[in-house]
N, C-alpha and C positions, 0 to 999 in steps of 0.2 A: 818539470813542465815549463815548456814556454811561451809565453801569450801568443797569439794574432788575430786572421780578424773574428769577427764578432762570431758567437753564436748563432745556429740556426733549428728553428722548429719550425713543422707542416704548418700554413696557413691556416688550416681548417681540416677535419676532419674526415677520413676517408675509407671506404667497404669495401673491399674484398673478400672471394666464395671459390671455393672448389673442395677438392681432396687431398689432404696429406699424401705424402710421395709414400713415407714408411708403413705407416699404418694404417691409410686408407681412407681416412674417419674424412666425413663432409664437416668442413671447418668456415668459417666465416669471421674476418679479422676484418679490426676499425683500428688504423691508425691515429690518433689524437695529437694534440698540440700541448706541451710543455715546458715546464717553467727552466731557465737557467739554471745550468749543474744541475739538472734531474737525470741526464741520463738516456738512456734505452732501456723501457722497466714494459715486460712481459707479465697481462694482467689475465690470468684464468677465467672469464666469469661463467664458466659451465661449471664451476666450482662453490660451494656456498662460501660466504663471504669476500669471493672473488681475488683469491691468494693472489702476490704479485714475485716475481721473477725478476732481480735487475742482474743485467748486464753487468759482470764483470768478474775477472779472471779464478776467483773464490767459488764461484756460483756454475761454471764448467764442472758437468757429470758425464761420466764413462756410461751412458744409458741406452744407447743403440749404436749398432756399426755403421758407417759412413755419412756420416752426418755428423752434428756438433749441438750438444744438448746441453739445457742448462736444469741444477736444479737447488730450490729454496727452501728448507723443512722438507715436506712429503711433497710439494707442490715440482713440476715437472713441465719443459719444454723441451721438445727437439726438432730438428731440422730447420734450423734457427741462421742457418747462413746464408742464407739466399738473399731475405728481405737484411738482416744487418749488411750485407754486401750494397745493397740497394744505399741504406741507407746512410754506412761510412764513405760510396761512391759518388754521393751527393751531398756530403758533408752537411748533414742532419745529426745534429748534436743529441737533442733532447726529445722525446715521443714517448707517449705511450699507447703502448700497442694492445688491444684487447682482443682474446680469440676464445672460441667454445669448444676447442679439444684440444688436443695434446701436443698438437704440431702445426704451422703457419701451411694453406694450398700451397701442393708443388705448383699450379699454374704448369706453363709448356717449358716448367726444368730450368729454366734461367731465371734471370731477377727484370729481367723488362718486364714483365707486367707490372712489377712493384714500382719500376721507376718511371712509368707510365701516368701512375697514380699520383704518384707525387708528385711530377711535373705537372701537372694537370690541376692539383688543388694549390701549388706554389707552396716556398719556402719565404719564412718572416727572419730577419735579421733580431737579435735579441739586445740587449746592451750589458753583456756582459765577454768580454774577450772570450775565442776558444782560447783549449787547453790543448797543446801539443806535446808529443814527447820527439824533445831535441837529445840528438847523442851527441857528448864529448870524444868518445872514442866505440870502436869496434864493438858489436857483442852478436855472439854468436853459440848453435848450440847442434849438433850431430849426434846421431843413435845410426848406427850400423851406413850405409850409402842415402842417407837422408842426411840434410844440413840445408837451417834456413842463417845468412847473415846479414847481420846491419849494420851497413857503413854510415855516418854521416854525410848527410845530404842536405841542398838547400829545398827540395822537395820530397816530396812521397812519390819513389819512384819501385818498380815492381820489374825486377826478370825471374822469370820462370824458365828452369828445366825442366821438359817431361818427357820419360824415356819410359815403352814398355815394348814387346818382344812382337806382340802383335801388330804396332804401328813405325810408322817412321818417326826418330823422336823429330821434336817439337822445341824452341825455346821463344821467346819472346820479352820485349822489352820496353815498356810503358811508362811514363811519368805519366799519374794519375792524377786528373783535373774532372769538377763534374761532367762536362761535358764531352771527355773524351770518354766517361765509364758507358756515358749513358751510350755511347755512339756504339763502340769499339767493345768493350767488355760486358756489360750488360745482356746482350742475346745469346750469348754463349751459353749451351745447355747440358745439361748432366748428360753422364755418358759410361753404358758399362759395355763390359764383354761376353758374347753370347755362352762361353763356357761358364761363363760365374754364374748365369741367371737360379740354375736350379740351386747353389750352395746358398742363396741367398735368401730365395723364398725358402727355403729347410731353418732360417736363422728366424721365420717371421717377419719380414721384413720388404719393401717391395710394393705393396699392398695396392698402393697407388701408381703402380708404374706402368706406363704403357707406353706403345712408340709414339703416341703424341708428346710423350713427355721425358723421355730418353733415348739417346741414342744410344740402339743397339751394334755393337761392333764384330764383325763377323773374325772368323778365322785367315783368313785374305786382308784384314783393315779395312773394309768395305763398309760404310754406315747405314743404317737401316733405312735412313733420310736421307736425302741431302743435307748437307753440310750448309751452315750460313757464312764459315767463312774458311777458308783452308788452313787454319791451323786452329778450330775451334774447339781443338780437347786442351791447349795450353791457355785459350784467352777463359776457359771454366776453370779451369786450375787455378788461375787469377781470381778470376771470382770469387773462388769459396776463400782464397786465401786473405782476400780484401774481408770479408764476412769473418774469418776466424780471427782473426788480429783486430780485429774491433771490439772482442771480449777484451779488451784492455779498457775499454772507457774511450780511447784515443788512438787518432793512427799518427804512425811515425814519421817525422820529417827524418827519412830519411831513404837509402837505396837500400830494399829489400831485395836479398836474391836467395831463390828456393829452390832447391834439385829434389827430387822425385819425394815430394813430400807430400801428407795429406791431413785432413783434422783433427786426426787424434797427437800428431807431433805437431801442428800448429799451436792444439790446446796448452800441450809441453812449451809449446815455447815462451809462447804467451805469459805463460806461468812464473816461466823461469826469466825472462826480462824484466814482469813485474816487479818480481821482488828484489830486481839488481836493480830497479830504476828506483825504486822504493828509498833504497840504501843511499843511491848516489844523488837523487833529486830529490828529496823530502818536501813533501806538499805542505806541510806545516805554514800558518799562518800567522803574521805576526800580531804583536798584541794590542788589543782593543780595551782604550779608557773609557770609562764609565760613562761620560758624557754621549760617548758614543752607542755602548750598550743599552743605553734609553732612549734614544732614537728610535730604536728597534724597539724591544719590551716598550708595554703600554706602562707599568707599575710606575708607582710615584710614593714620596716618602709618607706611611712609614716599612714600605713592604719591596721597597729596591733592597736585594738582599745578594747584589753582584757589587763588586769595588771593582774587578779587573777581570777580563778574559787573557788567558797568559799566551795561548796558543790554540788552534783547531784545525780540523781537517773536517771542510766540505762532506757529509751525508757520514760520515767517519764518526769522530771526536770533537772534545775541546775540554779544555782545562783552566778551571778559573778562581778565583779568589775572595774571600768575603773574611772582612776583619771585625772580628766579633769585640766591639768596645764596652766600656763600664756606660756611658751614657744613653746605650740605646733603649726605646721605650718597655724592648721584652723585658730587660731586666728589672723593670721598675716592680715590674708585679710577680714574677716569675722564681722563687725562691729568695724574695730581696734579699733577709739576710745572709746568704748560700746563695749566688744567680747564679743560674743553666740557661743554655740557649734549647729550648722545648726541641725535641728529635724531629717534632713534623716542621716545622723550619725550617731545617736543615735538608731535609725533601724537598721543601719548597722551594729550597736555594739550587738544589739539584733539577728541579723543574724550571725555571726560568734559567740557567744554562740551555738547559735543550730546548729550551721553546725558540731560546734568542739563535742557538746553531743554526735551527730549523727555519726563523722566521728572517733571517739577514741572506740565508741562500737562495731560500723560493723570491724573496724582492717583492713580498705582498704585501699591500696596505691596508689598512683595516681590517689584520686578522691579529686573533686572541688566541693564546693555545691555554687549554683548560685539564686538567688533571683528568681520565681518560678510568685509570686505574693504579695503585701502587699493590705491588707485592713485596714479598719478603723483607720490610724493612727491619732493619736490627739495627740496633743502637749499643756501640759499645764502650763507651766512654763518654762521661759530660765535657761539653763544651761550656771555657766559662769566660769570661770578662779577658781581654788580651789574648786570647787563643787566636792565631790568624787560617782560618780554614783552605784546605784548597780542595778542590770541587772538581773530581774528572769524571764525566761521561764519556759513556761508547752507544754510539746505533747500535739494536739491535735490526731490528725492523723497518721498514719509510715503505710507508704506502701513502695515497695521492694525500691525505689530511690528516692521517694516524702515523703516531712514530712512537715505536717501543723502544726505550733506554735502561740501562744498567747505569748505576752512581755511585758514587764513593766519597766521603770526607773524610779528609784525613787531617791531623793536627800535629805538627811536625812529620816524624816518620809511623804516627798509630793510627791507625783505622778506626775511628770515632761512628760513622753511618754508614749501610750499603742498602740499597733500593732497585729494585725493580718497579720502573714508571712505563705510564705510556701520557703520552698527551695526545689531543685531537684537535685541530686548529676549525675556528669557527670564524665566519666574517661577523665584526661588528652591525 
């Protein structure tokens, strides 16, 4: 990943109403304002406890045709390209989006209404750098006459082939800036062909569609509307393609070019670049002293139970350290003559890892993270006097103030604790 400039989230908060395109269902989404490296996090609240969805390439489900769906446990989104289009188009980093059904309104089939919204409530600069993915060389990925590749570029730039039997093809060629999506790319509207209508509604699917909100293409090329701009079946190709390549977290500094491809091999690719981007650029963080890790954590001695954070990844991981000495005061009372460092401790050591992950990315001040719940802890060997612990955590879970974590200590190479924690952050 490589820096530039700052982060940005919605100014203020913002409604949107209509109809899912797929399923029809009357939906009603609030865009909200979010903190630094939070993301694009899809919040259910017509769900009890109000499950959340984040954006990104793990979280891509094969759950309806033409469209691009995500999903988290049982919890489910789709048709989720439009508004991420809107929102990688405008380079809006961080939001959360909160909606009461299953899929975001299709609105009239393009992303301007979305980007309507948001230009109208403004975007806030953050102070924390974005996060770009720069390429060192080529990567590229084809399944039968589909292929999307990425060349390194000094921008995000976008050519689209699209070729079908019915139309004249189409290509186009964009370096994308907000204000040319919002101009140029943004009005472009979905668009099928009159032969496909009846295999589609046979699939369920459709529910929401009408010629206000797709154009129908006849057997001639002929559009059911007018057209907004004469080659508006490739600048929606763009679209969705800016929308599915944002399930990366990030869009590419780089020249994208895509011959007759669509979401479900976007989702592939997506996929497939992450985890080569994973390999070649490792997000890993370097290591934070102690001095520094109290800045953060509120705790003061005798319950600073962190010496070193070794490494971490943002909403991910982190891996840290704690040197279990003959001087410290557990052992004073704690089996003196035989000292154990107690199992809940060593949770506890697990829990201020993740509160500090959790409380050094949000960048908030006056918040406490407080033990939530522990599961399954097991203790398998005593920790004693000179044993140096190391402490990894993984996210399982981030919702807006809860985060469920998995932890491990281990002592040398043996597994001494493992816990299932959640913590919930509270302002002082």
């Amino acid at each position: 990943m490589a820096k530039a400039a700052s982060q940005q989230t919605v100014q203020k908060e913002t409604t949107i109403s209509g109809k899912g395109l797929m399923l029809g269902e009357s939906v009603t989404l609030t865009m909200k304002p979010a903190p630094p490296d939070y993301g694009i996090v899809f919040r259910r609240v017509d769900i009890a406890g109000a499950p959340e969805v984040k954006v990104c390439p793990e979280n891509w489900a094969d759950i309806l045709p033409r469209c691009t769906s995500l999903r988290s446990g049982d919890t489910t989104v789709s048709s989720v390209e439009h508004i991420l289009s809107a929102l990688g188009g405008l380079s809006i980093d961080n939001v959360t989006v909160e909606l009461n059904a299953p899929e975001p309104p299709g609105l009239d089939g393009s992303a301007f209404p979305y980007v309507e919204k948001l230009q109208k409530v403004g975007v806030v600069a953050q102070n924390v750098p974005r996060r770009l993915i720069e390429l060192s060389k080529p990567f590229a990925l084809s399944e039968g006459n589909k292929q999307i590749v990425l060349l390194p570029s000094d921008a995000f730039e976008v050519t689209f082939v699209y070729a079908h039997p019915q139309t004249t093809p189409q290509v186009a060629t964009w370096q994308i800036t907000p204000e040319l999506y919002a101009r140029e790319i943004s009005p472009a509207r979905s668009f099928c062909f009159d032969n496909e209508i009846e295999a589609l509604q046979s699939l369920g699917i459709g529910k929401g569609a009408s010629y206000d909100n797709v154009l129908v293409i006849d057997g001639e090329g002929a559009p059911s509307t007018p057209l907004r701009f004469t080659d508006e079946f490739v600048r929606h190709k763009i679209l969705d393609l800016i929308g599915d390549l944002y399930l990366a977290g990030h869009l590419p500094k780089a020249h994208v070019v895509a011959i007759r491809t669509g979401h479900t091999f976007h989702a592939k690719f997506v996929q497939a670049f992450s985890a080569h981007e994973h390999l070649q650029h490792s997000p890993v963080q370097k290591p934070v002293e102690v001095t520094e890790i109290y800045r953060i954590l509120p705790h003061r001695h005798p319950m600073c139970l962190l010496d070193r954070v070794l490494e971490y990844e943002n909403g991910k991981r982190a891996v840290g350290i704690k040197n279990a000495t003959y001087n410290e005061p557990i052992f004073e009372g704690h089996f003196p003559t035989q000292p154990v460092m107690p199992g809940v401790l060593q949770v506890e050591a697990l829990a201020q890892l993740g509160a500090w992950l959790v409380l050094q990315e949000i960048g908030k001040e006056g918040q406490l993270g407080y033990f939530r719940s522990i599961n399954k802890a097991t203790f398998r060997r005593a920790v004693i006097p000179g044993d140096q612990l190391r402490l990894e955590i993984e996210v399982v879970q981030r919702r807006s103030n809860i985060a469920r974590i998995q932890g491990w200590v281990y002592v040398e190479d043996a597994l001494a604790t493992e816990a299932e924690l959640s913590i919930v952050l509270a302002s002082t």
